[in-house]
C-alpha positions in Angstrom: -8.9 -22.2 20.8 -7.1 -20.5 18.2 -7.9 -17.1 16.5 -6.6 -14.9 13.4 -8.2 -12.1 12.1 -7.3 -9.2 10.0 -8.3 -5.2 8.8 -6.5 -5.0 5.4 -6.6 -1.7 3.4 -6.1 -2.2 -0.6 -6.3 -6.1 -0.5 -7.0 -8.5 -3.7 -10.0 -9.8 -2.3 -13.9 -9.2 -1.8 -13.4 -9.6 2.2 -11.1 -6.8 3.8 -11.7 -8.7 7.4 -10.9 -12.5 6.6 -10.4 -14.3 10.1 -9.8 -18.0 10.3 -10.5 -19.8 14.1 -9.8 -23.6 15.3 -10.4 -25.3 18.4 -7.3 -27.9 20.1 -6.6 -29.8 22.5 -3.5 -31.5 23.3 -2.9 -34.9 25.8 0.7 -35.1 27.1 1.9 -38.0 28.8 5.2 -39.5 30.0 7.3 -41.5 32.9 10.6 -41.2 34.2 12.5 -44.3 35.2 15.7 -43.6 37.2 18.4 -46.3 38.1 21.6 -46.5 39.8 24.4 -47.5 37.7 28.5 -47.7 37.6 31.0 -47.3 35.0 34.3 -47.0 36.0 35.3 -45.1 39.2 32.2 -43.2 38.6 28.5 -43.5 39.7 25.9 -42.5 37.5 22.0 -41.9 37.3 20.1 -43.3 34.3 17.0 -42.5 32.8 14.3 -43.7 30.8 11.7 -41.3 29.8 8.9 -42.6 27.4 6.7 -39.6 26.3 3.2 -39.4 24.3 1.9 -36.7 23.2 -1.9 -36.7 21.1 -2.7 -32.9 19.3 -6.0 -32.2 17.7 -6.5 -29.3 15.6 -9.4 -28.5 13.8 -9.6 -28.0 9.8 -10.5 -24.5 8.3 -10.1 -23.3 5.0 -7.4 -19.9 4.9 -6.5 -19.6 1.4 -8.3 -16.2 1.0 -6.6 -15.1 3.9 -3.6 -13.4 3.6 0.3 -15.0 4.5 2.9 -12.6 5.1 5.6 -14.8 7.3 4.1 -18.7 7.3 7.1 -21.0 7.3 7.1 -24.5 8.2 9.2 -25.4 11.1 12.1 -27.8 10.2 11.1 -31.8 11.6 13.7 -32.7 14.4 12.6 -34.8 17.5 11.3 -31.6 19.0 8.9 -30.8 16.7 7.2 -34.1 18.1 6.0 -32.4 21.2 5.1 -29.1 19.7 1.6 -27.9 18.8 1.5 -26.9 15.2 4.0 -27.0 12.4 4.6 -22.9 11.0 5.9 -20.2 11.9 4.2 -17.0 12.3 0.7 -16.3 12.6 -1.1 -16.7 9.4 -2.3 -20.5 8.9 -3.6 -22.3 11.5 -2.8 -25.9 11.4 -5.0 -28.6 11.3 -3.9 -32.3 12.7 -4.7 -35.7 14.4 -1.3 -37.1 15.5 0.2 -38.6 18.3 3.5 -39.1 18.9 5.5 -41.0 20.3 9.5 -41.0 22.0 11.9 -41.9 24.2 14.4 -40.4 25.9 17.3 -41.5 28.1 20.1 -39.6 30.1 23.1 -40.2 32.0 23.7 -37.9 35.0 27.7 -38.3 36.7 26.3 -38.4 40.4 29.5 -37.0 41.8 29.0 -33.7 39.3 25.1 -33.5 38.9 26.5 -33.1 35.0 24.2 -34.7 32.3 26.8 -36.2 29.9 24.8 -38.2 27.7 21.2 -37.3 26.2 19.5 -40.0 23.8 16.3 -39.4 22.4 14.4 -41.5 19.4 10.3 -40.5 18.2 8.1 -40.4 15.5 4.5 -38.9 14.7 1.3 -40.9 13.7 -1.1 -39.0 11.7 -4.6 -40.2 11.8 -5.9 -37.4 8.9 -3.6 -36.0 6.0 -3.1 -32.9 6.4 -4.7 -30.3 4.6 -3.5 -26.5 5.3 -0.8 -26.6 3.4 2.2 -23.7 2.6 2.8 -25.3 -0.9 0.0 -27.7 -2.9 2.8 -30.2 -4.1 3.8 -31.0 -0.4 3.7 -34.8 -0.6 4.8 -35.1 3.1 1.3 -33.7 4.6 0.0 -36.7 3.1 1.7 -39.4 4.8 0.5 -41.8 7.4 3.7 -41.3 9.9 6.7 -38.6 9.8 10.7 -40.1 9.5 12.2 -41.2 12.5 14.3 -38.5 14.4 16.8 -38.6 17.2 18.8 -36.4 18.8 22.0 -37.4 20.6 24.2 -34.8 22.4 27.3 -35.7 24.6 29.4 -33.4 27.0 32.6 -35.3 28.1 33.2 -32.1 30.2 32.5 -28.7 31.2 33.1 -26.7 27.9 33.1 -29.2 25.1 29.7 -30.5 23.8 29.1 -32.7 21.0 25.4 -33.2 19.2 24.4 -35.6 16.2 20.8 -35.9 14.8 19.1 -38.1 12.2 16.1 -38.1 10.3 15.4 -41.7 9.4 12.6 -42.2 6.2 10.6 -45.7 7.4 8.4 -45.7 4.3 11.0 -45.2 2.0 13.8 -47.1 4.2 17.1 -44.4 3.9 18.8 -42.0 6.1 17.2 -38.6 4.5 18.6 -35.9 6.7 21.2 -35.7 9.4 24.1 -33.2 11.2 26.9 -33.6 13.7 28.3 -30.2 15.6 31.1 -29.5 17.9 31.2 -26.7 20.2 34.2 -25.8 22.7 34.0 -22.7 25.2 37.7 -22.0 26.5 38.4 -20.4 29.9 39.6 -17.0 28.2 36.3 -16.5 26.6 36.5 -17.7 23.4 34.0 -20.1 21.6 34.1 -22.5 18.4 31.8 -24.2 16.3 32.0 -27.1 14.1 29.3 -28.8 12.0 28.0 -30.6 9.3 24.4 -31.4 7.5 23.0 -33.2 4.9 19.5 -33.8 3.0 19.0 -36.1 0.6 16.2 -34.4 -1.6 15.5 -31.4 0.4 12.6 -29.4 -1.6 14.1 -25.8 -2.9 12.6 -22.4 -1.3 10.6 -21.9 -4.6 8.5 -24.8 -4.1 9.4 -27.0 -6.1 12.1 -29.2 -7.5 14.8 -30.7 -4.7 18.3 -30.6 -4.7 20.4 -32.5 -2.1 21.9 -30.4 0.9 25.5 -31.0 2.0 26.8 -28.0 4.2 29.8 -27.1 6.6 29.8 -24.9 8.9 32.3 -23.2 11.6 32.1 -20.1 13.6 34.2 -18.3 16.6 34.7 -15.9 19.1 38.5 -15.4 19.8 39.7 -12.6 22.0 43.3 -11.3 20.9 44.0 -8.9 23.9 42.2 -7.8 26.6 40.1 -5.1 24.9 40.2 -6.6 21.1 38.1 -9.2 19.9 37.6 -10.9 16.6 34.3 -12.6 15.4 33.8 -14.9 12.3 31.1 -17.5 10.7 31.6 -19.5 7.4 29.3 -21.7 6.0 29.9 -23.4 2.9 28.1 -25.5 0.6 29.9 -28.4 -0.7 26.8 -29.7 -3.4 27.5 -25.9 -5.0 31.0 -25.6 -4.2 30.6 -22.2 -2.7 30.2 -20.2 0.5 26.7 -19.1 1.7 27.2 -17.0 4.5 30.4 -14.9 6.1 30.3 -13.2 8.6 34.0 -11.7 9.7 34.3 -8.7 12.5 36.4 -6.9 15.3 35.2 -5.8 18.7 37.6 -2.9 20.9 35.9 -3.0 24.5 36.8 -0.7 27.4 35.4 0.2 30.8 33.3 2.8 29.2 32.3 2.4 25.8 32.8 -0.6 23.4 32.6 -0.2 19.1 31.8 -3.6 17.1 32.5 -3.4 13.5 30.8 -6.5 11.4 31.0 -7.3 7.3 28.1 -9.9 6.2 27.9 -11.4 2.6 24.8 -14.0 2.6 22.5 -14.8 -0.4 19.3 -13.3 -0.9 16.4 -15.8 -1.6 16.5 -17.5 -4.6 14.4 -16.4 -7.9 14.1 -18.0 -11.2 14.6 -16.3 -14.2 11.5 -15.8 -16.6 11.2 -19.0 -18.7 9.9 -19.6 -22.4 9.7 -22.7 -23.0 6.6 -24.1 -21.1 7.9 -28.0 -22.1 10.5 -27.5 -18.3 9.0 -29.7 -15.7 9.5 -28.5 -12.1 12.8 -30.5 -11.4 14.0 -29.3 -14.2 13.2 -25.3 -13.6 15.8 -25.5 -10.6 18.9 -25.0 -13.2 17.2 -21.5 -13.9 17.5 -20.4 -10.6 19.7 -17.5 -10.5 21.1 -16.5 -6.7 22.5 -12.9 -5.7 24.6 -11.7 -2.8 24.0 -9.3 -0.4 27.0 -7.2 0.9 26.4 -5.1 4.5 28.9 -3.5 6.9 27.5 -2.7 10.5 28.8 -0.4 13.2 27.9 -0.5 16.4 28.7 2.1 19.3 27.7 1.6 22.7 28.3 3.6 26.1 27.9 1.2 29.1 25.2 2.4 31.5 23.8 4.5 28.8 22.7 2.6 25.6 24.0 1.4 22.1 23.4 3.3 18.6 21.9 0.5 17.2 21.7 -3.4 18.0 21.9 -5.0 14.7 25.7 -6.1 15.4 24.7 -7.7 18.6 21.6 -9.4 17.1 23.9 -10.7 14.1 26.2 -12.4 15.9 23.6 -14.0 18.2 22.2 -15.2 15.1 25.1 -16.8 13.2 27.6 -17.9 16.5 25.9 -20.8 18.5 26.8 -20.2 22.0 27.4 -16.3 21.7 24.8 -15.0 23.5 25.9 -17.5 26.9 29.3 -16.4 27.1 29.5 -13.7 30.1 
């Protein structure tokens, strides 16, 4: 059972208290094959893991209620085996699925490493699906979701290599995918490498799509033994421009340590105020106009004691994969 209620002061509507509840239940099933196998010098363990997974949520009606931080989660083979589709708390999803997936490893016996993760599912929805974030959402009325896998390889302790896919059956085309590279070196430092695409991916206003093509890197690099330098860039190839740097400079000493970071990153996109009512959606997107935001933060911190402030810290946790592992 699932509950949401609210006691709003100076809110648009006749009902100050609106609450929304659904009952679920969920059936989750799997196997694990194992088998003994050889390549090379090496022995290895092999999996097979086939999963199902039914969810049931009831159906009630929340547009009066209010929606400060609803997002839906992006599809990737995980988001098979999760229980509802948003983020936040203020829609409760409704659904009759099951899905379905496989996954198979490959363990080195003589390390206990896994190497070599394949995984390959897709949902079956028995009901369209009506709570809805944005009424021209065409995939919540769809009979199955796209095909995703999820494929991540590490040929040894500190390099790992991932690639997924979102694979559109009903339409028959590759509509999303990403590879990424990350290497942790024995002096501390870290780097990232990727690259996505979506063909078609709907814009943040909620309507009109634009295809995504995006590159990414990232690091951690110590210069000294107290000095080290941090830095994210991702650019946008379908634009031709960046969309988020982050650049910034660590000094670290047994007693106190003083991060300095410098962020530009755009702020959510907004159209401009339009005339001429004759624009169809797809066309509105070449009136979107997009700003920057500019921020330096400082952070001081005295070991044992405390920090002043933990935005710095929280930044970089955000924007370098890996960051928060290294010791």
């Amino acid at each position: 059972m699932r509950n949401v209620s609210y006691e709003l002061e100076a809110f648009d509507s006749d009902d100050d208290t609106p609450s929304a509840t659904t009952p679920l239940a969920t059936l989750d099933m799997g196997l694990v094959f194992e088998r003994q196998t050889r390549f090379g010098d090496s022995n290895w363990l092999q999996t097979l893991e086939p999963r199902l997974y039914y969810f049931y949520s009831d159906y009630e009606e929340q547009n009066n209620n209010p929606d400060f931080d609803t997002k839906a989660l992006k599809f990737s083979y995980s988001q098979l085996f999760r229980d509802t589709r948003f983020t936040g708390h203020d829609r409760l999803d409704d659904a009759n699925q099951v899905s379905v997936g496989v996954t198979s490893r490959f363990i080195n016996d003589g390390e206990g490493r896994e190497v070599l993760t394949m995984s390959v599912g897709q949902i079956f929805y028995f009901d369209d699906r009506r709570v809805q974030l944005n009424a021209r959402d065409d995939d919540e009325i769809v009979s199955n979701s796209q095909i995703a896998t999820d494929i991540q390889y590490q040929p040894t302790d500190r390099l790992w290599l991932t690639n997924t896919l979102l694979w559109d059956s009903r339409q028959d085309y590759l509509q999303e995918g990403g590879i990424g590279m990350q290497y942790q070196a024995s002096n501390k430092s870290l780097y990232n490498l990727g690259y996505r695409f979506n063909r078609e991916a709907a814009s943040n206003l909620g309507f009109g799509r634009r295809d995504v093509s995006q590159a990414d890197a990232s690091m951690v690099l110590p210069i000294s033994e107290r000095w080290t330098t941090f830095a994210r860039y991702r650019y946008d190839v379908e634009e031709n421009r960046s969309i988020d740097d982050v650049f910034g400079l660590q000094y670290e000493d047994c007693c106190w340590m003083v991060r300095l970071l410098y962020q530009r990153s755009f702020q959510d996109e907004f159209v401009e105020v339009i005339e001429d009512d004759t624009l169809m959606p797809d066309e509105l997107t070449s009136n979107i106009v997009v700003e920057r935001d500019y921020a330096f933060i400082l952070e001081f911190e005295l070991k044992g004691l405390g920090s002043l402030g933990n935005k710095a810290q929280k930044l970089l946790e955000e924007n370098i994969l890996g960051y928060e592992d290294l010791d």
